[in-house]
N, CA, C and O of each residue as an XYZ file, in Angstrom:
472
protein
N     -25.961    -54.521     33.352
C     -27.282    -55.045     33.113
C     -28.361    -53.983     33.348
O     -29.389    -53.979     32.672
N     -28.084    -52.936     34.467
C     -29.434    -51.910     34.685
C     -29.308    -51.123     33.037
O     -30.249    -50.955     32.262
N     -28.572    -50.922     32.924
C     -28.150    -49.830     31.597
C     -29.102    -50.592     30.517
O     -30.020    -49.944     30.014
N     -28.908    -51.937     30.152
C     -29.752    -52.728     29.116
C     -31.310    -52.722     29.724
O     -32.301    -52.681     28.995
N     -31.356    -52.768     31.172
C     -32.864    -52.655     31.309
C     -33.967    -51.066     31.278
O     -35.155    -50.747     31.308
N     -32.566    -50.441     31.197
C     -33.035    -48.924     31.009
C     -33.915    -48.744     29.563
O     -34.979    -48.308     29.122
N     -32.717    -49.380     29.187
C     -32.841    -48.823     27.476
C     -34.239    -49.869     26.951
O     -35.177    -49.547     26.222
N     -34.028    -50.887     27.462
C     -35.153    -51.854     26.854
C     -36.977    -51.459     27.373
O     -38.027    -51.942     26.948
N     -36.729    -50.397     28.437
C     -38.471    -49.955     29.250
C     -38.225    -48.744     28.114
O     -39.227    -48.186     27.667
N     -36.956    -48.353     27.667
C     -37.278    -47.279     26.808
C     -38.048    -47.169     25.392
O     -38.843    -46.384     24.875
N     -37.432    -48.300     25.060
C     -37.650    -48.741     23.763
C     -39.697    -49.378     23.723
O     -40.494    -49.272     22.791
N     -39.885    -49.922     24.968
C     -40.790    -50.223     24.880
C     -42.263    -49.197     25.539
O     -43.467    -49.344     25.331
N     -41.546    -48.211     26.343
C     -42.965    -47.213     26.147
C     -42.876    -45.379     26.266
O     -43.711    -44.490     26.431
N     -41.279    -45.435     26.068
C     -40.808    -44.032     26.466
C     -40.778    -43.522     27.763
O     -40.470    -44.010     28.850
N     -41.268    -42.147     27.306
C     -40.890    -41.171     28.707
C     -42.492    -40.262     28.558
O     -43.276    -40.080     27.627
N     -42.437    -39.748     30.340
C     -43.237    -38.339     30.291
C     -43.394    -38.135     31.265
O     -43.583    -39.054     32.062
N     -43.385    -36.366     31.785
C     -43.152    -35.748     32.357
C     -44.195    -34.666     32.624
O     -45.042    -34.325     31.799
N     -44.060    -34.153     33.857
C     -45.276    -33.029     34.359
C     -45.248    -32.852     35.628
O     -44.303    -32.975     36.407
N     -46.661    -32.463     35.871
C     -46.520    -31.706     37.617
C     -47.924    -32.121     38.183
O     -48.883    -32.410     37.467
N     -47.927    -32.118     38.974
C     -49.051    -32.694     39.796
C     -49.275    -32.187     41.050
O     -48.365    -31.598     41.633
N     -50.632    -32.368     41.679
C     -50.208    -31.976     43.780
C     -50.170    -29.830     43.150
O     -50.189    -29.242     42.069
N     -50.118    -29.472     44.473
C     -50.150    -28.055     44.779
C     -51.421    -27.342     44.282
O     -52.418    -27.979     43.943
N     -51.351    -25.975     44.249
C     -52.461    -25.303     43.658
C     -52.413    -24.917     42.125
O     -53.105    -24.037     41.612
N     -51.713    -25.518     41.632
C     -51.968    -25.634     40.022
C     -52.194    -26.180     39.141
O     -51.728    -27.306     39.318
N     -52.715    -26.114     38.071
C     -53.200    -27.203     37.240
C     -52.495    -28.178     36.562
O     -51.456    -27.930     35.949
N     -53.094    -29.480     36.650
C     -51.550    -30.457     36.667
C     -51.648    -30.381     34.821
O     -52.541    -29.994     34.067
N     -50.187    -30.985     34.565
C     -50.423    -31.327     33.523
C     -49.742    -32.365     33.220
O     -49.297    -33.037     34.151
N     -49.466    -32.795     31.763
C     -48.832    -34.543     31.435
C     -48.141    -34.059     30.101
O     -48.888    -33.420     29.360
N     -46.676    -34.276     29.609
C     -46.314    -34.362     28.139
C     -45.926    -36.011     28.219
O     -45.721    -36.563     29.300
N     -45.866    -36.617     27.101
C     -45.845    -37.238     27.215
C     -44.752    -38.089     25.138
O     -44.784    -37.742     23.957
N     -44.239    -38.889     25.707
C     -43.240    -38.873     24.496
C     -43.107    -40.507     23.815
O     -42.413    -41.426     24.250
N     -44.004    -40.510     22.628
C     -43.589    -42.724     23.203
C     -42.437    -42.553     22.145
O     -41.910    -41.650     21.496
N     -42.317    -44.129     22.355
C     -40.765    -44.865     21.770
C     -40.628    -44.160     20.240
O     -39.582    -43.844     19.674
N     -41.677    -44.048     19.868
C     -41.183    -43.743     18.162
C     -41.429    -42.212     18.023
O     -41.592    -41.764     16.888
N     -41.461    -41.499     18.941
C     -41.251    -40.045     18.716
C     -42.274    -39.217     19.354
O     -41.970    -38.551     20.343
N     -43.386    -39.201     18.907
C     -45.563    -39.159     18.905
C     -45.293    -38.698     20.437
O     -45.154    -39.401     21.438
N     -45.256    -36.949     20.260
C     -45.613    -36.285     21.693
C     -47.188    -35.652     21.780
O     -47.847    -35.022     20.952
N     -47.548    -36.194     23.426
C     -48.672    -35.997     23.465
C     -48.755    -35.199     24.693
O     -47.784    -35.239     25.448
N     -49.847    -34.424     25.030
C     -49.892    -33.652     25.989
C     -51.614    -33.547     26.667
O     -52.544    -33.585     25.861
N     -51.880    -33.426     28.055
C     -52.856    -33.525     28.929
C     -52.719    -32.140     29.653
O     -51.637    -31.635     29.953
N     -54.104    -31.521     29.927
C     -53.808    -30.034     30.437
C     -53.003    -29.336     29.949
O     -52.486    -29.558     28.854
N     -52.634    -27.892     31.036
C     -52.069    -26.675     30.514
C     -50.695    -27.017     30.555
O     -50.023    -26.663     31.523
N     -50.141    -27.730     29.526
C     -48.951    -27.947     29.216
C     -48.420    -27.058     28.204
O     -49.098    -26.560     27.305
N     -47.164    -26.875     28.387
C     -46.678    -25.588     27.908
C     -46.608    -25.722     26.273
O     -47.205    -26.731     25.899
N     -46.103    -25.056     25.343
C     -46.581    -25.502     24.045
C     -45.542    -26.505     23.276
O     -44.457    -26.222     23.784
N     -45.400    -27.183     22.637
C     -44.504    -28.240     22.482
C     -45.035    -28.783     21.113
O     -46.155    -28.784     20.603
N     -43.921    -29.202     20.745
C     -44.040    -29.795     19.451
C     -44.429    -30.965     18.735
O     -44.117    -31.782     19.601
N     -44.848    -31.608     17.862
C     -45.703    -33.176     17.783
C     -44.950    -34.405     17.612
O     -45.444    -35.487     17.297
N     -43.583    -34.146     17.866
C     -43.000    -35.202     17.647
C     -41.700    -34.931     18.102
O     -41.585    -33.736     18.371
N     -40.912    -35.432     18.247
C     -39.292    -35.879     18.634
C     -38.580    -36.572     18.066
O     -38.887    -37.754     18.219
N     -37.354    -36.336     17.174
C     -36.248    -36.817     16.204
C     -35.975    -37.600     17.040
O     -35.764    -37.429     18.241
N     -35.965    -38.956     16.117
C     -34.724    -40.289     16.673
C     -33.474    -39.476     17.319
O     -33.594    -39.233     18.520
N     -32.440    -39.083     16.761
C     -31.620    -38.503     17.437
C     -31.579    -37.843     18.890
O     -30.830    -37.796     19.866
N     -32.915    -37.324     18.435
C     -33.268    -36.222     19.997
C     -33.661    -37.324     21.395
O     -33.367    -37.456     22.583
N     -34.676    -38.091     20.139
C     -34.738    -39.318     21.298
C     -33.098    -40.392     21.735
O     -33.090    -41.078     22.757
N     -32.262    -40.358     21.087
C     -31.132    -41.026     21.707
C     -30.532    -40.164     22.696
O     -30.030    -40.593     23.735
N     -30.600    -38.636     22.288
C     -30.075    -37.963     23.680
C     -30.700    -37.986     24.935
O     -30.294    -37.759     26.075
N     -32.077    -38.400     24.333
C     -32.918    -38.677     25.929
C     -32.204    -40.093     26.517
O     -31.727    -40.117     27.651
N     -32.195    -40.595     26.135
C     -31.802    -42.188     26.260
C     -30.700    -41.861     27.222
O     -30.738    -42.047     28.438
N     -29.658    -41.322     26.488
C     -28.654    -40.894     27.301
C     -28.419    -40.066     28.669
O     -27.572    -40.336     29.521
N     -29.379    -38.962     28.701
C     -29.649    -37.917     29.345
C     -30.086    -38.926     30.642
O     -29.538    -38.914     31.744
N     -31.209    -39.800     30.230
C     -31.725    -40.943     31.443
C     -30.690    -41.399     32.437
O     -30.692    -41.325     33.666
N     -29.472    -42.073     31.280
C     -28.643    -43.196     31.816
C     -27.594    -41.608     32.424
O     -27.571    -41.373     33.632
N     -27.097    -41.011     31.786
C     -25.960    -40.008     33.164
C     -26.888    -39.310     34.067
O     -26.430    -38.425     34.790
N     -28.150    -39.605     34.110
C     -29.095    -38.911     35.502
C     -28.840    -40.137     36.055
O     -28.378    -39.701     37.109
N     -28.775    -41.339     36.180
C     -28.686    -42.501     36.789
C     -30.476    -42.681     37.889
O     -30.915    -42.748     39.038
N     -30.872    -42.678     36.445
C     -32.335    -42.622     36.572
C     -33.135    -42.911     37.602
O     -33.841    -42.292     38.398
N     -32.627    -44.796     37.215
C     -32.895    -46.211     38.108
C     -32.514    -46.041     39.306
O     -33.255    -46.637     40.088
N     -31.389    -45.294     39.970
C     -31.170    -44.829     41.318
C     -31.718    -43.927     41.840
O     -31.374    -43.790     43.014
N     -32.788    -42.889     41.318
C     -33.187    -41.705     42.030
C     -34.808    -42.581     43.042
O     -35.512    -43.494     42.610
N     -34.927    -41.886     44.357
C     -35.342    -42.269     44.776
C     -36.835    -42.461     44.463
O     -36.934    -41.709     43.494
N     -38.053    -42.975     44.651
C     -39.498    -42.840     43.654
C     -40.204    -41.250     44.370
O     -41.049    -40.504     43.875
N     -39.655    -41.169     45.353
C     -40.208    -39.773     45.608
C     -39.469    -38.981     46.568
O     -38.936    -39.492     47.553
N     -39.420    -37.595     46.270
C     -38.522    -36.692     47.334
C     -39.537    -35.510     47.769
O     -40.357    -34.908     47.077
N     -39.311    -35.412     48.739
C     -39.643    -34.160     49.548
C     -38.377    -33.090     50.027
O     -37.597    -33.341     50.945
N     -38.360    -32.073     49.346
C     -37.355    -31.170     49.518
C     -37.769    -30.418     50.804
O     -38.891    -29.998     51.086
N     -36.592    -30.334     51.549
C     -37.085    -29.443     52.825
C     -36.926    -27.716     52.668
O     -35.971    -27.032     52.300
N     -38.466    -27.310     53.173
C     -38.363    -25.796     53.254
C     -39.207    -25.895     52.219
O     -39.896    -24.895     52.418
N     -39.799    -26.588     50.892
C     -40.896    -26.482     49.831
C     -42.502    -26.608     50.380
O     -43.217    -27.596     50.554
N     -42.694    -25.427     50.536
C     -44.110    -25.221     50.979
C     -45.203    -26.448     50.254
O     -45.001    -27.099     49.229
N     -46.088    -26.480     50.936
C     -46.913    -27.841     50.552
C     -47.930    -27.064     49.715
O     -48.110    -27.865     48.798
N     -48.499    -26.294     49.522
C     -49.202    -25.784     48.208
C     -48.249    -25.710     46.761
O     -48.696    -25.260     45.706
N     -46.951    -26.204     46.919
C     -46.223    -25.951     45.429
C     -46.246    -27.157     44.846
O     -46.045    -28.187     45.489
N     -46.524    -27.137     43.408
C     -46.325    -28.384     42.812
C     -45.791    -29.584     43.006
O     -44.893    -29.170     43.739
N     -45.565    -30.915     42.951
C     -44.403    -31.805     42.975
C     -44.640    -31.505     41.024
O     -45.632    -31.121     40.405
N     -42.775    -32.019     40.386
C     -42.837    -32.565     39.028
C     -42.361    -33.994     39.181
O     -41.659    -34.353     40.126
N     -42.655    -34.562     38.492
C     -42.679    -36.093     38.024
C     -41.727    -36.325     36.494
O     -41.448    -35.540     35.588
N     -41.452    -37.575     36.690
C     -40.495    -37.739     34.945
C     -40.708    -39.610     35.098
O     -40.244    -40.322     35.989
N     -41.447    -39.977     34.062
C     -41.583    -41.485     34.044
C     -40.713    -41.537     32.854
O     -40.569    -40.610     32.057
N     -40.093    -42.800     32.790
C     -39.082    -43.638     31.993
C     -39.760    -45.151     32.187
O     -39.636    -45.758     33.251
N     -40.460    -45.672     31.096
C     -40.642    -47.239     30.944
C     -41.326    -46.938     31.900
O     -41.762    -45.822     32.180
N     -41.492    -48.158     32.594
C     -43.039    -48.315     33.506
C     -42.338    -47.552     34.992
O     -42.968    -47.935     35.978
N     -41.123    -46.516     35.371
C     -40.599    -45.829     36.625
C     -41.376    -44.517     36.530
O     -41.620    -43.967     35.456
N     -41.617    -44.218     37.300
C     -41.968    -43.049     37.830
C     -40.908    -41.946     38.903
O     -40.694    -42.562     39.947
N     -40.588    -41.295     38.913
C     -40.291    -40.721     40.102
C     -40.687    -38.759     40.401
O     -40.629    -37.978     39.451
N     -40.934    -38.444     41.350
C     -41.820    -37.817     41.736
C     -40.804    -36.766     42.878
O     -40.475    -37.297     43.938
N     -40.373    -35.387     42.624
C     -40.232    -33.967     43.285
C     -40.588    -33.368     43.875
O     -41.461    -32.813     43.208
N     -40.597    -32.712     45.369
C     -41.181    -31.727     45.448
C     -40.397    -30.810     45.795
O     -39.913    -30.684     46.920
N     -40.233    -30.177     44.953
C     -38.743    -28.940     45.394
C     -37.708    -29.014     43.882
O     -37.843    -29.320     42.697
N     -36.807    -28.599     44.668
C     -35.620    -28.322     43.255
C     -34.436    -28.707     44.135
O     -33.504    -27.906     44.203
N     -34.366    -30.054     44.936
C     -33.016    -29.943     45.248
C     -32.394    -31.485     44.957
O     -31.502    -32.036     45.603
N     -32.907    -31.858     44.143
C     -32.328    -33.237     43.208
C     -31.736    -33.133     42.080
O     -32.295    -33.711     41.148
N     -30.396    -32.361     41.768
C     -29.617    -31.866     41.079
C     -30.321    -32.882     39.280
O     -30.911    -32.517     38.263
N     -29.713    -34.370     39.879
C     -30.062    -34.922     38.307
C     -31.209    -34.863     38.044
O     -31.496    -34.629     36.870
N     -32.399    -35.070     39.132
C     -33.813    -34.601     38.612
C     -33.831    -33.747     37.239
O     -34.105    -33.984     36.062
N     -33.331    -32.457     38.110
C     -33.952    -31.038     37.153
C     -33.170    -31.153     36.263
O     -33.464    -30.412     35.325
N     -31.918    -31.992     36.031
C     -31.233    -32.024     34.889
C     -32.285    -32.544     33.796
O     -32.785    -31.859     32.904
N     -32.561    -34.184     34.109
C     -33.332    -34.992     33.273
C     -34.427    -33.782     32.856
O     -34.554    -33.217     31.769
N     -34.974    -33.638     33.776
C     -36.446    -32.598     33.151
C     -35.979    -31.313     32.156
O     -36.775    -31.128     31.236
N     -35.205    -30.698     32.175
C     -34.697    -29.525     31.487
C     -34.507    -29.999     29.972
O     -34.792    -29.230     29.054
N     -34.020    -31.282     29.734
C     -33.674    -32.283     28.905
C     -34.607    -32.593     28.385
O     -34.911    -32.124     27.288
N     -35.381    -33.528     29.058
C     -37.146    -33.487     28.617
C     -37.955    -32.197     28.158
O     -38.515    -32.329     27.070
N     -38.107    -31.044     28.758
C     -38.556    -30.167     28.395
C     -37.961    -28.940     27.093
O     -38.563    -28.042     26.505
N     -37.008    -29.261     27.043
C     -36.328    -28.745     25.592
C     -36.267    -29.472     24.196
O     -36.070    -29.124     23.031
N     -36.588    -30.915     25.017
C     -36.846    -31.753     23.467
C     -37.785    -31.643     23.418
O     -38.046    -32.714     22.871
N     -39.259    -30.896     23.619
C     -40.300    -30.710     23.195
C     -40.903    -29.439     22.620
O     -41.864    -29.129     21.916
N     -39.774    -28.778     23.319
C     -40.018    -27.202     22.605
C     -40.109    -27.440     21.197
O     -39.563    -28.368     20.601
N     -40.964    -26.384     20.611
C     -40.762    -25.710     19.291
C     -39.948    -25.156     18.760
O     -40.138    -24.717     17.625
């Protein structure tokens, strides 16, 4: 049943991802259900849209990060408090980084951030 409720917050407002907190300028990409990528601040350069396909690998990419289980926010120990946190929303979830030591995190995001490349 989580797997059907994954897919159904998917279907109904997508994903998006960015950084927030520290001394840099935050930014937002942002991806809805039917493809239509949008971006807020110095977000890196990215492309205007996302293939159905590309979007089913996100879909997927979500469900083997086991999304719905990551906690809504981590604090990595030893990550200085001037460094960014990154963030990755799915449907109305949020969850929120600070560090690099949430293995499926940086998976999902790497995932996210390559389906937007150019």
């Amino acid at each position: 049943m989580a797997l059907l409720a994954v897919v159904t917050a998917l279907a109904q407002t997508g994903f998006a991802f960015g950084r927030t907190g520290g001394n840099i300028l935050p930014f937002s990409i942002a991806i809805t259900a039917g493809g239509r990528v949008t971006a807020t601040g110095p977000a890196p350069e990215h492309t205007a849209s996302v293939s159905k396909p590309r979007l089913a690998t996100l879909d997927r990419a979500v469900v083997a990060a086991k999304f719905q289980t990551l906690p809504a926010t981590t604090s990595c120990p030893g990550t200085l408090p001037d460094i960014a946190a990154q963030y990755i929303r799915v449907g109305g979830r949020t969850v929120r980084v600070h560090g690099a030591c949430v293995a499926r995190f940086n998976r999902l995001w790497t995932a996210l951030n390559r389906s937007v490349r150019p």
